[in-house]
ZAPA-568010 format. One record per residue: residue number from 1; residue in one letter; x, z, y of N, C-alpha, C in turn. Coordinates in nm, 3 decimals. Atoms other than C-alpha are relative to their C-alpha. Layout:
N
   resi   resn       n_u       n_w       n_v      ca_u      ca_w      ca_v       c_u       c_w       c_v
    NUM      A         X         Z         Y         X         Z         Y         X         Z         Y
...
***
This chain:
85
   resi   resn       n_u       n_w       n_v      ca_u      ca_w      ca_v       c_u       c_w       c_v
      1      X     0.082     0.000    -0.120     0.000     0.000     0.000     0.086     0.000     0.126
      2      X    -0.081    -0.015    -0.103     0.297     0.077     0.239     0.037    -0.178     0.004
      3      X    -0.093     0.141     0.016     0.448    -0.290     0.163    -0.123    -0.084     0.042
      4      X     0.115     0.054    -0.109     0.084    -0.411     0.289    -0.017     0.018     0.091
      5      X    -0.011    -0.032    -0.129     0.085    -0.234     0.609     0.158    -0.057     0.082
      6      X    -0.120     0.054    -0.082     0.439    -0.329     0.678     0.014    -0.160     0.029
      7      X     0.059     0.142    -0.024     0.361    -0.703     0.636    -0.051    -0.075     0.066
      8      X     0.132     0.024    -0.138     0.036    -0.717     0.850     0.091     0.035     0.089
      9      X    -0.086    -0.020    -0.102     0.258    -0.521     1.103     0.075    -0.116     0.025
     10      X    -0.101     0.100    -0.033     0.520    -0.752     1.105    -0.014    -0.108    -0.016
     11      X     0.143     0.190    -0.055     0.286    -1.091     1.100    -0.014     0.045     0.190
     12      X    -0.007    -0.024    -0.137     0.177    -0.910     1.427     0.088    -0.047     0.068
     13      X    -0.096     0.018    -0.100     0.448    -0.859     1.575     0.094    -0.089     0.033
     14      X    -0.038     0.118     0.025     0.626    -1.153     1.507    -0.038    -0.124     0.059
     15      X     0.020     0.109    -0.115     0.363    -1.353     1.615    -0.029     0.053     0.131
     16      X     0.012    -0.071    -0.071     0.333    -1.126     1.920     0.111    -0.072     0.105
     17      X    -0.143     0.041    -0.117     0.703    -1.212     2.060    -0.016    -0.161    -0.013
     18      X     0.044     0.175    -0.029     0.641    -1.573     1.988    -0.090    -0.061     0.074
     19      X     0.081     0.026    -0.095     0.346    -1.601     2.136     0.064     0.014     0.194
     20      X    -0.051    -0.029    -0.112     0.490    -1.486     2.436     0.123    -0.073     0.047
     21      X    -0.107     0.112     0.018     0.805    -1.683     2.373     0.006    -0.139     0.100
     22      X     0.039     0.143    -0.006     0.601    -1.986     2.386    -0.076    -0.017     0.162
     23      X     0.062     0.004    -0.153     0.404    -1.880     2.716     0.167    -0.001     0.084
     24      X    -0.090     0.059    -0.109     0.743    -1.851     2.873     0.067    -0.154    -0.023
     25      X     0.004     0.162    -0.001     0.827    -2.172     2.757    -0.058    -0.112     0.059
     26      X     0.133     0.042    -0.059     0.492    -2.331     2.860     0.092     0.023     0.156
     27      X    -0.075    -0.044    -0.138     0.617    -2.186     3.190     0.078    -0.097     0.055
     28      X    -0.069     0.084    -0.038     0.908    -2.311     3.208     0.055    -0.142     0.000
     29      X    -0.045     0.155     0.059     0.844    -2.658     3.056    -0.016    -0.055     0.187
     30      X     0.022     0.067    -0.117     0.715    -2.720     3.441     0.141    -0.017     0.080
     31      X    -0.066     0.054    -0.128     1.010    -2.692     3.625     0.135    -0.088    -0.109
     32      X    -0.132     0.098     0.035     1.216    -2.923     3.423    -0.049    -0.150     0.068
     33      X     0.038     0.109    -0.062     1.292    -3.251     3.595    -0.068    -0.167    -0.085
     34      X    -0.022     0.088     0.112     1.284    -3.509     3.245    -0.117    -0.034    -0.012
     35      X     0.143    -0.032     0.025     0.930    -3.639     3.194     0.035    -0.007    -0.114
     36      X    -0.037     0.034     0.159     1.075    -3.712     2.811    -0.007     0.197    -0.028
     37      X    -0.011    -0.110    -0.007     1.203    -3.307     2.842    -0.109     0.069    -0.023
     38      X     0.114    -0.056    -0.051     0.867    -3.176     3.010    -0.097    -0.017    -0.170
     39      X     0.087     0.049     0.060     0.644    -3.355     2.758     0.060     0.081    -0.196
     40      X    -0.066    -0.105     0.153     0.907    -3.206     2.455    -0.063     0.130    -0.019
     41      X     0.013    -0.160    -0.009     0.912    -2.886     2.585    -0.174     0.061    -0.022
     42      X     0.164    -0.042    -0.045     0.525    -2.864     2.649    -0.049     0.014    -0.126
     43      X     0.076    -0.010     0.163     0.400    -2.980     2.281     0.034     0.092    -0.074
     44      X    -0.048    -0.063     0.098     0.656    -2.768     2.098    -0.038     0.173     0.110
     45      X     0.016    -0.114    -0.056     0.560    -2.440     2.356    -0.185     0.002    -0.074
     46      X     0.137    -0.031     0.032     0.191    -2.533     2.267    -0.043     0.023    -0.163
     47      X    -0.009     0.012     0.154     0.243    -2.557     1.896     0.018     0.162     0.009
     48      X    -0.047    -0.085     0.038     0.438    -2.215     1.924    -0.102     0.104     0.060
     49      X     0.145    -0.090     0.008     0.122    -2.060     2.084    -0.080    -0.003    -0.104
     50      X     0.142     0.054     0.098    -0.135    -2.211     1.836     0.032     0.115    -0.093
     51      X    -0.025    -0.081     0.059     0.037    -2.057     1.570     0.055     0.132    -0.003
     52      X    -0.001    -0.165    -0.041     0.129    -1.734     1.700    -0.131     0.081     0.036
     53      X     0.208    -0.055    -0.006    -0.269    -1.686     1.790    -0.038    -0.028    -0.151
     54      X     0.125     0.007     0.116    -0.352    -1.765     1.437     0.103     0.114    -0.073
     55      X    -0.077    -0.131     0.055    -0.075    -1.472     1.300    -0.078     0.145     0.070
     56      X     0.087    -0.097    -0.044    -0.267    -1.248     1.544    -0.108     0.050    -0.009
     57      X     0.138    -0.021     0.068    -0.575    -1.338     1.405    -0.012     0.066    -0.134
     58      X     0.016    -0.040     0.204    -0.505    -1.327     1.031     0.043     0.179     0.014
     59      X    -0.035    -0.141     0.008    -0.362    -0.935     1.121    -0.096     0.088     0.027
     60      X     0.133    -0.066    -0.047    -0.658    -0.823     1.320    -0.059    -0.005    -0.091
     61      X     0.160     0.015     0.089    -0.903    -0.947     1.081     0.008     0.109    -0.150
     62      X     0.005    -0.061     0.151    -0.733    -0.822     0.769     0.022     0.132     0.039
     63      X    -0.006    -0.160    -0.062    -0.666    -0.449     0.964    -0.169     0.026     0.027
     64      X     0.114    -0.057    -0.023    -1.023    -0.452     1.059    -0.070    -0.038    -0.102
     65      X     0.091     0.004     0.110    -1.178    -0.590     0.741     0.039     0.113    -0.183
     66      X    -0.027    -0.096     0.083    -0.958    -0.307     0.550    -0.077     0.108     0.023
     67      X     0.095    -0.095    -0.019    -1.121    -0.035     0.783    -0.168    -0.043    -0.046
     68      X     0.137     0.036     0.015    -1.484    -0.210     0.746    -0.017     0.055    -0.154
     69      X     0.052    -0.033     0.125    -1.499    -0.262     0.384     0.000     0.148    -0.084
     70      X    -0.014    -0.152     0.111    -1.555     0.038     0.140     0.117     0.029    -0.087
     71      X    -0.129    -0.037     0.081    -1.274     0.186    -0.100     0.010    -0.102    -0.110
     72      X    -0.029     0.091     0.072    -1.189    -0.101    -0.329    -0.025    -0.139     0.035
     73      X    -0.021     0.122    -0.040    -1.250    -0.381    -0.132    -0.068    -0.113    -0.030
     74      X     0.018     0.109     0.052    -1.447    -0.561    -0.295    -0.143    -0.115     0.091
     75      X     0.048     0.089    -0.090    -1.615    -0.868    -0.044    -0.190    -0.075    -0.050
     76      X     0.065     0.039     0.091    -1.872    -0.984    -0.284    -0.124     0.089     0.014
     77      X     0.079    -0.078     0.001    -2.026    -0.694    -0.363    -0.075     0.060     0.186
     78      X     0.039    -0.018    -0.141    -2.040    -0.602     0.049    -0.113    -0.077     0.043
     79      X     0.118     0.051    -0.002    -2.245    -0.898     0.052    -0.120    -0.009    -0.013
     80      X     0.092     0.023     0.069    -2.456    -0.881    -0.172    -0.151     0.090     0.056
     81      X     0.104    -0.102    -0.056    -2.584    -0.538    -0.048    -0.069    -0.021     0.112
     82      X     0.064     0.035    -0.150    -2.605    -0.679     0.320    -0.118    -0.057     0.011
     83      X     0.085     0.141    -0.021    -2.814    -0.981     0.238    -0.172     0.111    -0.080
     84      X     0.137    -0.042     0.075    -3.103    -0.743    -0.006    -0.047     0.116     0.101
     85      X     0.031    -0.126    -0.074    -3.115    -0.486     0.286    -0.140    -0.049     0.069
***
């Protein structure tokens, strides 16, 4: 269970500094003079957001769908109960 929490953590955070990475990148793709440069810099800053928002996602979801669900986890059964309520 520790080697699951340290994982999610460090997905976070990982994509956390990248994300941020990539915004200063983004940033600074503007003041370059190259339109070849600019247009580099820009796609590969926007790429390195995309996927740093979807590492942020997959951590949230699976941290808050650990607290949600009940003790064993099981998704299925969560359903099942929701939908006959």
């Amino acid at each position: 269970m520790i080697f699951w929490w340290f994982k999610i953590i460090a997905i976070g955070l990982f994509s956390l500094f990248f994300l941020v990475y990539g915004i200063e990148t983004l940033i600074g793709a503007y003041s370059l003079k190259s339109p070849m440069d600019f247009v580099m810099f820009f796609f590969s800053a926007s790429f390195m957001i995309l996927v740093s928002g979807v590492g942020l996602i997959f951590s949230f979801f699976r941290i808050y769908n650990h607290f949600k669900l009940p003790e064993g986890g099981d998704t299925e059964k969560t359903d099942e109960a929701e939908f006959h309520r």
